[in-house]
N, C-alpha and C positions, 0 to 999 in steps of 0.2 A: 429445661430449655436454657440455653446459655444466653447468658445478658451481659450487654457491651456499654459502659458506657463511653463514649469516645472522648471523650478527654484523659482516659484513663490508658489508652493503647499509642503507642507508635504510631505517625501518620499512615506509613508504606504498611503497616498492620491494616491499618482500619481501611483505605483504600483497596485492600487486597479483598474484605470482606464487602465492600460497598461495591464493586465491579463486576463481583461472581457472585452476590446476589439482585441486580439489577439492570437485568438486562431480558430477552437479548437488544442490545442497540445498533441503531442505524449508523454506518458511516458515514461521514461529511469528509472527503476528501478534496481539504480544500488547498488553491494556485493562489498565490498573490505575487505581488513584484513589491520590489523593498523602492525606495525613493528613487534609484536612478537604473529602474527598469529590469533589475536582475529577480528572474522567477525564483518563483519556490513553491516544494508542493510536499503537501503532508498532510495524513488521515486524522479525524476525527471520529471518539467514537462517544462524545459526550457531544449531541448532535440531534437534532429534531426541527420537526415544523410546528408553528407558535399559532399562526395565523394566514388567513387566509384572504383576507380583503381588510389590510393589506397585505399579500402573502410574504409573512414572514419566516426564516429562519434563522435557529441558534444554533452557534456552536461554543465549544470554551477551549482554549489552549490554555490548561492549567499550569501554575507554577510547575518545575519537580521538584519530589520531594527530595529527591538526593542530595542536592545543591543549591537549591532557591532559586534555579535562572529560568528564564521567560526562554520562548518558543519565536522563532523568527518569524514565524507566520503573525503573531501579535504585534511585533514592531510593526511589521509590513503593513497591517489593516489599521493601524494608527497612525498611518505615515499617509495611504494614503486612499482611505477609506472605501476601498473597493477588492473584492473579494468573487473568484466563482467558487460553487460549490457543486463537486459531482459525484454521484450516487454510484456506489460499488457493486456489481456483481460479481457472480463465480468468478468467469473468464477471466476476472485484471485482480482475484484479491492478492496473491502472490506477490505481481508488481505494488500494490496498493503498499504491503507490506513493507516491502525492499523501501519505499518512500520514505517511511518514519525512522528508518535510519538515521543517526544524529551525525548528519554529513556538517562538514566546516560553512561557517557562514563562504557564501559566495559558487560553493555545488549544485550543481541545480539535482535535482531529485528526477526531473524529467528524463534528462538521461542517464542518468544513472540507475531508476528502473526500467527504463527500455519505453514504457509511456510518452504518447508523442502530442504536441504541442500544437494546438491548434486556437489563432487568432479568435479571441470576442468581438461582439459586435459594438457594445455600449460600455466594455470597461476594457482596463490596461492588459489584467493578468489574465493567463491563456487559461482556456477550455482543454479538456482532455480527452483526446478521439475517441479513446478505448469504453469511457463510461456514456450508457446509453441514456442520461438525463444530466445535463450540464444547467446549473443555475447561474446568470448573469447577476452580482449583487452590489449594490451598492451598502453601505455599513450605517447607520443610524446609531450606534451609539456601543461602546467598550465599557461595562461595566463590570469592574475589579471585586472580586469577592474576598481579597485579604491579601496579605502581603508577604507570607509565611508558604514554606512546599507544599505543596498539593490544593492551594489557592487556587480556583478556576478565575477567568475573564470570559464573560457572556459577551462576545461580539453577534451584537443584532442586527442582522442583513435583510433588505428587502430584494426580493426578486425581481430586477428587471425588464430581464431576457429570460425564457426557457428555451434548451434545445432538444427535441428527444428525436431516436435514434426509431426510424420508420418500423425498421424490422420487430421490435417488439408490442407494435399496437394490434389489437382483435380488429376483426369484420366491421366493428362500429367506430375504431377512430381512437379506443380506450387504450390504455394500458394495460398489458398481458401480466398476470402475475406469473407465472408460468416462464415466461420469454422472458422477463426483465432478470430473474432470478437475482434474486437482492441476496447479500450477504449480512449477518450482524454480526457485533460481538459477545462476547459472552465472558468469564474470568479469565487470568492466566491466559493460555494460548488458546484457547476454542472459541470458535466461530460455530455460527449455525448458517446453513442455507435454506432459502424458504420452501425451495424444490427436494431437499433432499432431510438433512439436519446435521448433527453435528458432526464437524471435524477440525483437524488443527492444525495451526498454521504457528512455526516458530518464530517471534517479534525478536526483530534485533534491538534488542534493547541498551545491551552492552558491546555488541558486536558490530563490526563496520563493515559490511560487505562492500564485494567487489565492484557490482553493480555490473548491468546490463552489459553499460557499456566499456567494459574490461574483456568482455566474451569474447573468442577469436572468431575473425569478422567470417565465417564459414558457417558458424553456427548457430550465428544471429540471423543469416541471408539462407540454410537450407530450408526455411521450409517445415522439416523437422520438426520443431518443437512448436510448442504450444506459447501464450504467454506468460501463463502460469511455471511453467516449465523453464522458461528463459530468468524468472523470479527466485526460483529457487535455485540455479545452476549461479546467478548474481551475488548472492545471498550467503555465497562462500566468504570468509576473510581471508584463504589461502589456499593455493591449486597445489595438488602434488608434486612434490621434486622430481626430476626426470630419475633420478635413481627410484623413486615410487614406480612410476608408469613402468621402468622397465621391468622393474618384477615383477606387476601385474603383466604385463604383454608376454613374458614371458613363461605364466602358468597357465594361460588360457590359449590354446589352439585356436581355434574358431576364429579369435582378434584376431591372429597373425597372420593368416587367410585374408582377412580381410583389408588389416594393414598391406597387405603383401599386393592386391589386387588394386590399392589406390583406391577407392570406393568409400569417399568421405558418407556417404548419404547411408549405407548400410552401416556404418561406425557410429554414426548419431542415432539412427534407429535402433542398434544395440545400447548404446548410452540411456536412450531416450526411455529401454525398457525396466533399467535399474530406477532412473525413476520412478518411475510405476513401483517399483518395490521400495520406493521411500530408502536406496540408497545412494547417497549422491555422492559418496568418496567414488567409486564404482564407475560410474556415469563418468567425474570430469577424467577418472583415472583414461577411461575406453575414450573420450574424445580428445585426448593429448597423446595418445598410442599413435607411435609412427615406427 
């Protein structure tokens, strides 16, 4: 058996081994507003409930280790001590993903995964439509675990407000495990789903996607795609140069039929099928074919 002791490895080493084996973990993807009301939203996946009367939850937005700096979401809960926190399913992890993007202070993340914004009742920073349990929190207290990369901060939230989303409750009132279909993490890129199990989902970690809301406004409004789908089409840092698209438009008959007939809706559903094959040069190639 291999023995670690961690004073003796690399942080981003021992992280790597602390991640992928400790889990799978719940997401906390949590909305705050920084002092003068501008959102921000990004996932957590060092995340749990503590208690219950009174119902609390934790999360940490840990230093990185690459560079020592703090996570916006940690100024913003110590600015101004309110925080929701909303539970991830299938449906939105793609968007969920696109979030933790390391956009410029002052981006909102909501639009820029396509994720839509919807008012709280008892705190500042928005709820998120797409997740089917929105926690209302107020912050009880930020406690710093060191001051060095890969330092977490335990921000402790109590639950205000709960919102859940109808369509996932059974005959008695309950939560559907089935219908909420929760997502976790697990090392590296994999996620598990509680309905299905593992799959992977690439984190921009280094990379700046385009976000949602770069998509040409046809393809965000067909219809077509799913939101998962609209996540990873976002999730590009760069679209094909039109001398790309035309040499694909070019080897493919079928497209040129289609391009030729004006028929955006049959061009997304072709795009939309390369998705499904997990390729997405292909996809944005056949949605910028004219």
């Amino acid at each position: 058996m291999k023995t670690i002791n961690p004073k003796d490895i690399p942080t981003v080493e021992l992280q790597r081994y602390l991640q992928s084996s400790v889990g799978p973990r719940p997401i906390g993807l949590a909305s705050t507003v920084d002092a003068d009301g501008k959102p921000n939203l990004s996932p957590f996946s060092f995340f749990n409930m503590f208690s219950a009367n009174p119902p609390i939850l934790v999360f940490s937005p840990s230093r990185r280790v690459r560079d020592n700096t703090s996570k916006h979401t940690l100024f913003n809960v110590q600015a101004t001590q309110q925080v929701v926190i909303n539970v991830v399913n299938y449906e939105m992890v793609q968007q969920t993903s696109l979030s933790s993007t390391e956009y410029a202070d002052g981006v909102n993340e909501f639009v820029k995964s396509g994720l839509t914004m919807v008012p709280s009742e008892e705190v500042k920073p928005f709820r998120v439509k797409e997740s089917p349990v929105q926690f209302e929190c107020i912050v009880q207290e930020v406690i710093g675990l060191g001051d060095q990369g890969g330092a977490g901060n335990l921000v402790i939230c109590e639950v205000i407000k709960m919102h859940i989303d109808e369509s996932i409750l059974d005959e008695s009132g309950h939560i559907d495990q089935r219908k909420i279909d929760l997502v976790a993490r697990m090392g590296a890129n994999w996620y598990t789903r509680a309905n299905d199990g593992l799959f992977e989902v690439e984190k921009p970690l280094t990379t700046l996607g385009i976000g949602v809301d770069a998509l040409p406004k046809g393809v965000v409004e067909s219809g077509v795609f799913s939101g998962n789908e609209l996540g990873i089409l976002g999730n590009v840092e760069h679209v094909p140069t039109e001398e790309e698209v035309a040499k694909f438009v070019a080897s493919n008959v079928e497209l040129q039929q289609i391009v030729a007939s004006g028929n955006d809706v049959e061009k997304f559903k072709k795009a939309k099928n390369y998705l499904k094959e997990n390729n997405v040069p292909l996809a944005w190639n056949t949605i910028l074919a004219k």
